[in-house]
Steps between C-alpha positions, in 0.01 A plus 500: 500500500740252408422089528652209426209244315492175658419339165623319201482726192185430310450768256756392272454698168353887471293342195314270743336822714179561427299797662143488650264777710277398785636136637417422807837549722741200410762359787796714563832467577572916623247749540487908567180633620488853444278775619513826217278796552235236578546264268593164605762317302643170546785424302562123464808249354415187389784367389618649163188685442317750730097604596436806619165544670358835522223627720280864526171588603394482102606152449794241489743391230718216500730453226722196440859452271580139563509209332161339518393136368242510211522881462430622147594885604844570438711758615383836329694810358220693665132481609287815580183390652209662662427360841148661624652835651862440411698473227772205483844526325736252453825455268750297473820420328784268485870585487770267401859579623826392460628312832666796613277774452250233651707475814513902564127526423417235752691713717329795439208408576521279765665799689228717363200340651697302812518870701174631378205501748265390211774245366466109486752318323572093559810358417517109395760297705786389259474772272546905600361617167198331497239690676182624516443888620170727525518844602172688546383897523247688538475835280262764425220287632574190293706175570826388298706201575759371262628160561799296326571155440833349432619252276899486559549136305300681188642818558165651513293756729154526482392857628076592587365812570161591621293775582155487648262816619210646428397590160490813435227699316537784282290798609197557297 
């Protein structure tokens, strides 16, 4: 799904995203709820940043990319965390482009995740190449979701990727 945001651009600089698990769901501007093999997803854009907000019989998990007053968590390489049942994932990475290869990126993936059934992506108003997009799957009993973030007056994408599912134990 494709969406215009009704917003002014407020995530200005990939350096100012910071990354959090387990807020409490913050105001949206586009959402995708999302039914997986049982697992309830709910993919959110707020603004320049995103929240996805996951839900199974084991448990919940909410994480959050945004930029968020006062936060002293900044955007990781990578986190691996145990979660009670599940393990937790996350990496992320930031590209810088030239304008051109910038522009056919954007492209890419806004075309990528616009026609996908699992796809969010919100475009700001005055600006095709600056977007958010999530995309979300569900494989071999675990959830992934990769989101990105661009940055077209910086030249910079910020792309996430996340996997969440249950841990899994070695036989004894």
């Amino acid at each position: 799904m494709l969406t215009t945001l009704n917003t002014a651009y407020t995530d200005t600089r990939a350096a100012d995203l910071a990354w959090t698990l387990g807020r409490e769901p913050l105001p949206a501007l586009a959402t995708l709820d999302l039914e997986l093999s049982g697992s309830k997803l709910q993919l959110r854009l707020l603004g320049a940043s995103h929240q996805v907000l996951l839900e199974e019989a084991r448990g919940s998990c909410s994480e959050t990319v945004a930029c968020i007053p006062g936060s002293s968590t900044p955007l990781p390489l990578g986190v691996a965390k145990r979660m009670g049942d599940w393990e937790y994932e996350f990496a992320a990475r930031v590209e810088t482009l030239s304008r051109g290869s910038f522009a056919g990126r954007a492209q890419e993936l806004l075309a990528l995740v616009a026609d996908h059934p699992n796809g969010l992506a919100g475009v700001f108003p005055g600006s095709p190449h600056a977007f958010t997009a999530m995309l979300a799957q569900r494989h071999q009993g675990q959830m992934h979701w990769r989101t990105w973030h661009a940055y077209p007056q910086d030249g910079q994408l910020v792309a996430t990727r996340t996997r969440v599912g249950v841990r899994v134990t070695a036989p004894a």
